[in-house]
N, C-alpha and C positions, 0 to 999 in steps of 0.2 A: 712835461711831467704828467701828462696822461694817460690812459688804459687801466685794465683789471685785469685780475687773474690771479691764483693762489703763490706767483711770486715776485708780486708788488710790496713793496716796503714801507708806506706810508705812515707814516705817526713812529717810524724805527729811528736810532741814529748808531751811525758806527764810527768808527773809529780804524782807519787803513794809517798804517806804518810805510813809510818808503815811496809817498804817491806824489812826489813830485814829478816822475818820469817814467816812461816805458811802461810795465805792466801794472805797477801801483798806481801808476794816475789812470787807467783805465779802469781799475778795477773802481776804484773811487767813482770816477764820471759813468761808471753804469750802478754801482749803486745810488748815485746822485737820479739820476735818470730814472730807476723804480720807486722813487719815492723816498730813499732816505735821506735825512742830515749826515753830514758827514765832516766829521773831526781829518782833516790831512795834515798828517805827520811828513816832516822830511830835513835832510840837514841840512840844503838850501832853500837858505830865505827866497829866492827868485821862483823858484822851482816848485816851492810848498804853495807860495801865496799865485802862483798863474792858473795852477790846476783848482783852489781853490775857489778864484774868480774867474773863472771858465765854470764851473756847477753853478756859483750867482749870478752869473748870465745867463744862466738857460732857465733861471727862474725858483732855481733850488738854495738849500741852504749851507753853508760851509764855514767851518773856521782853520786857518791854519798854524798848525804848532810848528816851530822848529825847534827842533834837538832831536840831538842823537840815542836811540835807544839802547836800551845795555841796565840802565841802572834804575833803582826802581824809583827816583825822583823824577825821570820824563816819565817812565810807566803812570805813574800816578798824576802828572799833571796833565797827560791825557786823558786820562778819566775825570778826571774834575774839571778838564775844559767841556765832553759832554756833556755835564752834568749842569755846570753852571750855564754853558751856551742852549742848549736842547733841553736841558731838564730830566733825562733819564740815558741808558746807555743799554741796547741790544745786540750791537755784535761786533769783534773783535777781526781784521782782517790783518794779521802777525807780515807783512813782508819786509820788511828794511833787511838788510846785509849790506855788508862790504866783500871784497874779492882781493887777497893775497895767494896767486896762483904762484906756485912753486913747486917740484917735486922733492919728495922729503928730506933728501940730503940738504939739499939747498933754503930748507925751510927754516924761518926762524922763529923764536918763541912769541913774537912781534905779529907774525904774519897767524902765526895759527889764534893766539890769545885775542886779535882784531877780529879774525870772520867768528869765532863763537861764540865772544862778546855780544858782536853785534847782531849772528843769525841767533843762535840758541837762547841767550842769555837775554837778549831783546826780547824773545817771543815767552819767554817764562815769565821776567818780571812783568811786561803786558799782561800776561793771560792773568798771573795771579791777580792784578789789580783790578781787570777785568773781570773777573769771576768774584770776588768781594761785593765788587756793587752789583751783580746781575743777581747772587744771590740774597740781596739786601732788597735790591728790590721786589726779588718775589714771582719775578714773570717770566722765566726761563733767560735764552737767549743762546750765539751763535758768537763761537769760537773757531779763525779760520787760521791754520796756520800754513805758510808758503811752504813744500817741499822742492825737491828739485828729481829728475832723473840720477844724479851724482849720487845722493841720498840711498836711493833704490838697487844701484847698480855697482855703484865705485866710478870714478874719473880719474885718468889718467893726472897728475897734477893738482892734486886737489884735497889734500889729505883733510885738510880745517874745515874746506866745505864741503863735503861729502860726509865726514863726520856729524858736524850737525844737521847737516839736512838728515842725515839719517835720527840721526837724536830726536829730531821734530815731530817724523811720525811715530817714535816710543812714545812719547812726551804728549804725543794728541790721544795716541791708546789711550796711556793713561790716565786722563782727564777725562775720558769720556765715561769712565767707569766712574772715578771720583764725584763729578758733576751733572751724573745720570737723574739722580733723587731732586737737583733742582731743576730738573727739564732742561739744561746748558747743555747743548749739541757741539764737540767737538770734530773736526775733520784734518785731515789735509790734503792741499789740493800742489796737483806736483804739472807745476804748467811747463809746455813749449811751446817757443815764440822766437819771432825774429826780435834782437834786441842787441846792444852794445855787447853784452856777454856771446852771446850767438855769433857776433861779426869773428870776433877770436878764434874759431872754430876753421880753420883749413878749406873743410868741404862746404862751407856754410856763406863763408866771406863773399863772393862774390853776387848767390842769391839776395843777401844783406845788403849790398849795395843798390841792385837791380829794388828793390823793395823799396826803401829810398827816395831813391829817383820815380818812384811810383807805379812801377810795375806791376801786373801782380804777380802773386804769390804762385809758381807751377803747382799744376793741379797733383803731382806726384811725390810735390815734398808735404804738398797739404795732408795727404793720405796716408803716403807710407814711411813717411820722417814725423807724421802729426807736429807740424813745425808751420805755423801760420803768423800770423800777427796778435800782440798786445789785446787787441778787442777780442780776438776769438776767445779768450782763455773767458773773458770777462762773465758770459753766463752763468759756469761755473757758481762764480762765487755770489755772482746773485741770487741762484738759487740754494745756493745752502743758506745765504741767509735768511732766507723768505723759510714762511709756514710750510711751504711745499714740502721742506727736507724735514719735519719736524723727528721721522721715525730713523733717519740717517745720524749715526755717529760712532766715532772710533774707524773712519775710513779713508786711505789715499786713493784719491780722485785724481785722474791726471785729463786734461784737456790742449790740444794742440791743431792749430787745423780744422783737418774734419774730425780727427781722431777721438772718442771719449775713452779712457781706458780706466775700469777698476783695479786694484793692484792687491797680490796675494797676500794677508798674515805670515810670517814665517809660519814654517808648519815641521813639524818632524818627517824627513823621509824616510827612515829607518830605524829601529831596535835590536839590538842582539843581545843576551843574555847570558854568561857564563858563568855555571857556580863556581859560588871564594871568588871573585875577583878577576880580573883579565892581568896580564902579562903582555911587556912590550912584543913579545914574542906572538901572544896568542891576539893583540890587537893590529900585528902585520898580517896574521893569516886571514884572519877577517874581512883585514881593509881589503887584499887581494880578491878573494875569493867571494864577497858581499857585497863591498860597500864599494869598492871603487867606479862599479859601473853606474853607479848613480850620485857621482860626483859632478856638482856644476860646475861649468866655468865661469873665470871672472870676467864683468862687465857685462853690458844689452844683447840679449840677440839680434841680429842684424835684420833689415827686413830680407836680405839675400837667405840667410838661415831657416827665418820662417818661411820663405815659399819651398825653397829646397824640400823642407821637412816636411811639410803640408804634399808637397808633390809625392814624396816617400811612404805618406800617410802613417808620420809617426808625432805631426803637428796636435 
């Protein structure tokens, strides 16, 4: 646990949701590794306390919660395990979820009410209980919440998560405006990584296993899929919580790979104005004649798209 630099953690403690495994327990073991304490959350007991006693072997400090986030009685005994373990509470790292993949006909109110319980619903009552003591205590501090690509774009399958991942980055907007006055830096940070969720994935499955088996990573999913490993994403989130990011907030950061990618506000692409009012009539002429050609489509562009378009020089 040593070096310097403006995003070292020292004298911090945080608090990571879901770090039992995959990208939660790295995010945890590299903020462990700059310097902070670190509260790890997870629903398995095996899972929370290895990653936990994996940071107090390397010299650092760690206590493990179990329970499931959702409700604001783990929210809050998060917070007071900081507080009573570390003594203060600097930054919030929001990832736990669950995964009911189904498409919508097939979805049940079961499958949708578990993943936004436990992504959306998790990351709120966190944050609010988080944001009480940071602004009790007085010293600013650092609110991270997990996004996803689903979030951003839509997924096929995925109606409950991609809704709240989408909810998340509203939800970080708005807190960062809310939470500006006590210096609380809100973000969201929208990782790719090879991970059980990843293996699911068709084109993905087989690099998942080659990875694994210890492989590495092709240098071409690293770059143009920004799809790396669990540790890559991990600076990231080290550096928003460090003093480094102090003038960043209200922003989706996405990390993958080699890949860093900022992601756009919704923005308006167009106005049209008709006096009295428009008519379905007068708003088919419109859509035809104005608006249609600057219609997105749904889900990512591909990286096929963007060289095409880039080759076009309409990128």
């Amino acid at each position: 646990m040593s070096g310097a630099g403006p995003a070292r953690l020292e004298g911090r403690v945080a608090i990571v949701t879901g770090a039992g495994r995959s990208l939660g327990k790295a995010y945890a073991l590299a903020l462990a590794e700059a310097g902070a304490a670190v509260v790890v959350n997870d629903l398995d007991p095996e899972t929370a306390e290895s990653t936990a006693a994996e940071i107090r072997a390397a010299g650092g400090r760690a206590e493990a919660v179990v329970a499931a986030v959702g409700t604001a009685e783990t929210a809050q005994r998060l917070v007071d395990t900081a507080l009573s373990a570390f003594g203060r509470l600097d930054v919030l790292v929001a990832n736990a979820g669950a995964l009911r993949d189904r498409v919508l006909w097939k979805m049940t109110d079961e499958d949708f009410d578990l993943v936004v319980s436990s992504h959306l619903r998790g990351a709120f009552t966190c944050g609010r209980a988080a944001a009480v003591a940071m602004r009790e205590q007085g010293e600013g501090g650092r609110i991270i919440l997990i996004g996803s690509p689903a979030g951003q774009f839509g997924s096929f399958g995925q109606t409950n998560y991609a809704a709240a991942k989408a909810g998340l980055v509203a939800m970080a907007r708005t807190w960062s405006l809310e939470l500006a006055r006590a210096s609380i830096t809100v973000n969201t940070v929208v990782p790719t990584a090879l991970s059980p969720m990843t293996a699911t994935i068709p084109a993905y499955a087989q690099v998942y296993e080659e990875y694994l088996a210890g492989r590495p990573i092709p240098a071409g999913y690293r770059r143009d899929h920004a799809l790396g490993s669990p540790e890559d994403v991990a600076p990231l989130i080290v550096w928003l919580a460090s003093e480094a990011s102090a003038g960043v907030t209200g922003q989706a950061l996405g990390l993958g790979g080699d890949r860093l990618t900022l992601y756009s506000h919704p923005d308006v692409l167009q106005t049209l104005d008709h006096e009295g009012g428009w008519s379905p009539d007068g708003i088919d002429a419109a859509w035809s004649r104005d608006l249609a050609a600057q219609a997105q489509a749904s889900g990512p562009r591909s990286a096929r798209d963007t060289a095409r378009d880039s080759a076009r020089g309409e990128a």
